[in-house]
C-alpha positions, 0 to 999 in steps of 0.5 A: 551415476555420473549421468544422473548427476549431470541430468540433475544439474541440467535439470536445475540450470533449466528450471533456473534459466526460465525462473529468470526469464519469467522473472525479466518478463513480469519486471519488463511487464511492470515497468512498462505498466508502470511507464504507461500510467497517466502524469494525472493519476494519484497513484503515479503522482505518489510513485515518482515523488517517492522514487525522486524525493524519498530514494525510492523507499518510506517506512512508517509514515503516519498520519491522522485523517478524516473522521467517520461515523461508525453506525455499528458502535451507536453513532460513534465518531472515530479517526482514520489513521494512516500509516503509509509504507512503500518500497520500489524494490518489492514486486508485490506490494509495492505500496502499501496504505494501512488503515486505522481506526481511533476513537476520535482525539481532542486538541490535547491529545493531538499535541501529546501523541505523535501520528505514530503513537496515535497509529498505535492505538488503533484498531486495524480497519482496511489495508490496501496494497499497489504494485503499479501506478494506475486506479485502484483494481487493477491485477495485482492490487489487494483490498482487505478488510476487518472482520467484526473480529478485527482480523483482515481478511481479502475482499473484493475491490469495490468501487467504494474502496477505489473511491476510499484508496483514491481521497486518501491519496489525493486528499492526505498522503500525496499533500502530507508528503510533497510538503514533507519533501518541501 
């Protein structure tokens, strides 16, 4: 009885020791694809003035966008609205931009609501998800879209959601918080 209680504790301490070590090397792994991106990349960009401005972690953060025209609601204009979380510390998703979409606001409305409130009110639209600096697609990132249903669900990452990803980033999340950060 006893052997069988010492195999079992073998057991788990081998399973445990290569738990941590695949563990080391998916975070050695990541760090070093993390180090290799280029200064010039967006994703990089946003990265280090989280890590130095924001310690590493933003919750919530939203913001009002671009407008767009919705071809299947009869030409309808509507409102991208952001919501921007991001966390150093989570493997997987380490960024993660949520996507929006609102009927679009008057000067009124813009003054009464905050872009938290205004991110409420939308309808969910695209949701995109990074682990390491770098273009959009790489392994690991996920790309999802609403159903005529409105539920997300994983698509293939095309070269228009890279493009999207990227003027997000570059046009609106990545100004929107270096002013923050002042």
């Amino acid at each position: 009885m006893e052997t069988t209680t010492t195999g079992r504790s073998v057991g788990v301490l081998m399973v445990a020791v290569i738990a941590m070590s695949l563990a080391t090397a998916a975070l050695t792994y990541a760090k070093a694809k993390k180090d290799s991106a280029s200064p010039d990349d967006a994703t990089y960009r946003l990265f280090q003035l989280l890590d130095n401005s924001y310690g590493g972690k933003l919750t919530d953060f939203c913001m009002v966008a671009d407008t767009y025209t919705n071809p299947a609601q009869g030409g309808q204009v509507f409102e991208h609205v952001l919501q921007v979380d991001y966390d150093k510390s989570r493997f997987f998703g380490r960024l993660r931009i949520y996507v929006r979409g609102v009927s679009q606001l008057t000067a009124d409305q813009l003054k009464a609501y905050t872009p938290g409130q205004i991110y409420g009110f939308g309808s969910d639209v695209e949701k995109f998800e990074k682990i390491n600096p770098g273009p959009f697609g790489e392994a690991g990132d996920v790309y999802v879209r609403a159903t005529a249903r409105g539920s997300l669900v994983p698509v293939p990452i095309t070269d228009d959601a890279r493009k999207e990803y990227q003027f997000f980033l570059a046009r609106y999340i990545v100004p929107a918080l270096e002013k923050q950060a002042g």
